[in-house]
Each structure stands twice: as structure tokens, then as C-alpha cells.
C-alpha positions in Angstrom: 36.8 20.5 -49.3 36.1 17.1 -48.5 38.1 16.9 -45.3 36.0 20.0 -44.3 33.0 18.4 -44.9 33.9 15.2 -43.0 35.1 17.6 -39.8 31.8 19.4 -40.3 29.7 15.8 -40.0 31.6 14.8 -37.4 31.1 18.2 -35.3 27.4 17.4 -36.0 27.6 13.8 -34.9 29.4 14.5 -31.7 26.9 17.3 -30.8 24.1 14.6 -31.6 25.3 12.5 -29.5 25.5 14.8 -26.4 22.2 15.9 -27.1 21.2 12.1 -26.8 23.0 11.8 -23.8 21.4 15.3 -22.5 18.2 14.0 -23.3 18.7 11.0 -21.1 19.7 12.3 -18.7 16.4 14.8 -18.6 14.5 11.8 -18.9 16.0 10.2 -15.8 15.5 12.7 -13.8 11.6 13.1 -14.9 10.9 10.0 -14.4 12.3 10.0 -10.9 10.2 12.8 -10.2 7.2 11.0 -11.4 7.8 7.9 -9.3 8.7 10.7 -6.1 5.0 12.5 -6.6 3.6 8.7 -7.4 4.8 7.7 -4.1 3.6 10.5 -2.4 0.2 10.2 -3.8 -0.2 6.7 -3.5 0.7 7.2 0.8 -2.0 10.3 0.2 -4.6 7.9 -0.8 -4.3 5.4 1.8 -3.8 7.8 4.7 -6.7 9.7 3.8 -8.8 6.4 3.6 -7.7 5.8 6.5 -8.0 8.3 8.6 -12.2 8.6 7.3 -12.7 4.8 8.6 -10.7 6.0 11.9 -12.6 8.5 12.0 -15.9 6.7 12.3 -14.7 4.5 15.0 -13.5 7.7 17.2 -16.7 9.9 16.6 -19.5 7.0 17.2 -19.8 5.3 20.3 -21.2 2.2 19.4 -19.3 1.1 17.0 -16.0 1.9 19.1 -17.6 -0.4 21.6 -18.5 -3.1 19.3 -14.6 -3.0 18.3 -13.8 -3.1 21.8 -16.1 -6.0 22.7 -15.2 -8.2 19.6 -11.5 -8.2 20.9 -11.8 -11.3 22.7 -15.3 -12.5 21.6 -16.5 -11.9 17.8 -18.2 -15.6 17.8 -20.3 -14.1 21.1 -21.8 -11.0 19.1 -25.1 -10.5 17.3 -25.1 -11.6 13.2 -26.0 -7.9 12.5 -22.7 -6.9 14.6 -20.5 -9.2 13.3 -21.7 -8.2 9.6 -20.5 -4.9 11.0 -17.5 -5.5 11.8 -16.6 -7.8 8.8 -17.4 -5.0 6.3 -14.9 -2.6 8.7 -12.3 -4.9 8.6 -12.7 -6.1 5.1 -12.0 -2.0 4.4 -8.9 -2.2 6.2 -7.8 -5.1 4.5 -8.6 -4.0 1.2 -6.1 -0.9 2.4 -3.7 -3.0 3.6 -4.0 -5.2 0.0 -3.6 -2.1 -2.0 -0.7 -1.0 0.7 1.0 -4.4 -0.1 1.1 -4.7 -3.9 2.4 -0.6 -4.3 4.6 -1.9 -1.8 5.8 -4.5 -4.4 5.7 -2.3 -7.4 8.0 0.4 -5.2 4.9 3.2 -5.6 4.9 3.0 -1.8 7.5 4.7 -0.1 8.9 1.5 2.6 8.8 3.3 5.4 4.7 3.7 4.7 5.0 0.3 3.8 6.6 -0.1 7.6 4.0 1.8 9.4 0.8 -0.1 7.5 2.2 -3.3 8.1 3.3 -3.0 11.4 -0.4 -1.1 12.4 -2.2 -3.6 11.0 -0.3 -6.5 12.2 -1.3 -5.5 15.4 -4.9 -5.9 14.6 -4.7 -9.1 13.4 -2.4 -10.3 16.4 -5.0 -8.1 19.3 -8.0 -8.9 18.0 -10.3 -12.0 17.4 -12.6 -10.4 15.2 -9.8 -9.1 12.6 -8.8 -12.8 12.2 -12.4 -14.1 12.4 -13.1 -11.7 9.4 -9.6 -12.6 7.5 -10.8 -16.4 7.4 -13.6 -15.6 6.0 -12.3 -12.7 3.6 -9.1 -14.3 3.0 -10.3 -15.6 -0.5 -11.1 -12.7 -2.2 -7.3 -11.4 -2.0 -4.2 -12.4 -4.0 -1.8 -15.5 -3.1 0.8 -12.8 -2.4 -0.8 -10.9 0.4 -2.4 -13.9 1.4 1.1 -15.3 1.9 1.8 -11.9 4.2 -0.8 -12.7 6.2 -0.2 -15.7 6.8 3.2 -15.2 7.9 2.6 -12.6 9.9 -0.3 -15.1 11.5 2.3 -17.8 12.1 4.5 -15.5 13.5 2.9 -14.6 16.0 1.0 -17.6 17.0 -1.9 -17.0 15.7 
């Protein structure tokens, strides 16, 4: 009787432990679909923000020729355009931030990560204005993006 009753707890103790094992590996495969729709959001988010401020620059005229004019000559604009301009670009770098850091905490897919950085490297490298702005914005971000930035700065020659 005994030795029947130790098979029968050991029976129950094996399937426990596959069970266990069963459960973890449900788990794992939740929580890589949470991180897969997380990532997917996250790049929803900032493309969508994106795309609005984009928006506004194609669809008004001014303000895609005040962009065009403070290429080469931000310090030769008006205060009201300049203020202008720094609150677009603080929006992109705001984007950018929040790009970088989910970039860091892998919620941003890399090759997002790649186009963001890589777009808005090229603002900071073409145009005055963007680093005119960053000087003056540069503060109010983290060390780490600050870092980025300033890399990406250097690199360049800027």
C-alpha cells in the first residue's frame, strides 16, 4: 500500500512539475507578445506625432518658408519667428528624446530606432536653426540623449 501511495505522489509530482514547466513556457511566449504589440505601439505613437508636425510644415506656406529660410540664417530672423521655430524643433526633439530612451529600454523596434536617428541627424547636421534651438533646449533633456547629440554633433562637425 505504501509503495502505491509513494508511485501515486510521485505521478503527481512529475505532472506538477510539467505543468510548471508548461506554464513557463505560456508565460514566455505572452510576454513576448506584449513586448511585440509594445513595440509596435510605441513606433505608432511617434510616427503618428510625427507625421501631424509634418503635416503642418507641408500644408502652410509660411511656415515651410520660415524652415527653409532658417537653414543657413536662424540668428537673421524675427524674435516671433525664431520662437516659432524653437517650439517646432523642441517637438521634434522631444520625439526624438522619447525615440531614444524606448530605444534603450528595447520598446522601440531598432530599425525605427535607425530611421528616427538617422532623419533627425540630418536636421541637426542641414540646419542652423535645429542646432540654434538644441543649445538653447539642450538643458531640459537627459545626460543620455544629451550625450547622443552631442556625438552625433561632433561627428559631423558641427
Amino acid at each position: 500500500m505504501k509503495s502505491t501511495l509513494e508511485k501515486s505522489a510521485l505521478i503527481a509530482e512529475i505532472i506538477g512539475a510539467v505543468a510548471v514547466i508548461i506554464s513557463i513556457i505560456y508565460l514566455t511566449y505572452e510576454v513576448r507578445q506584449n513586448t511585440a504589440a509594445t513595440r509596435s505601439l510605441t513606433h505608432q505613437e511617434l510616427f503618428d506625432s510625427t507625421l501631424d508636425l509634418n503635416q503642418s510644415i507641408a500644408t502652410n506656406p509660411a511656415l515651410a518658408d520660415l524652415l527653409t529660410r532658417s537653414k543657413n540664417n536662424f540668428s537673421g530672423l524675427s524674435e516671433s519667428e525664431q520662437t516659432q521655430l524653437f517650439m517646432m524643433f523642441v517637438n521634434y526633439f522631444n520625439m526624438w528624446d522619447s525615440a531614444h530612451s524606448n530605444h534603450k529600454k528595447e520598446l522601440l523596434d531598432p530599425d525605427a530606432w535607425q530611421v528616427w536617428d538617422i532623419g533627425m541627424t540630418w536636421y541637426m547636421t542641414e540646419y542652423e536653426s535645429a542646432r540654434e534651438v538644441w543649445k538653447g533646449a539642450s538643458q531640459f533633456y537627459n545626460s543620455q540623449f544629451r550625450e547622443h547629440v552631442a556625438n552625433i554633433l561632433e561627428k559631423h562637425g558641427k
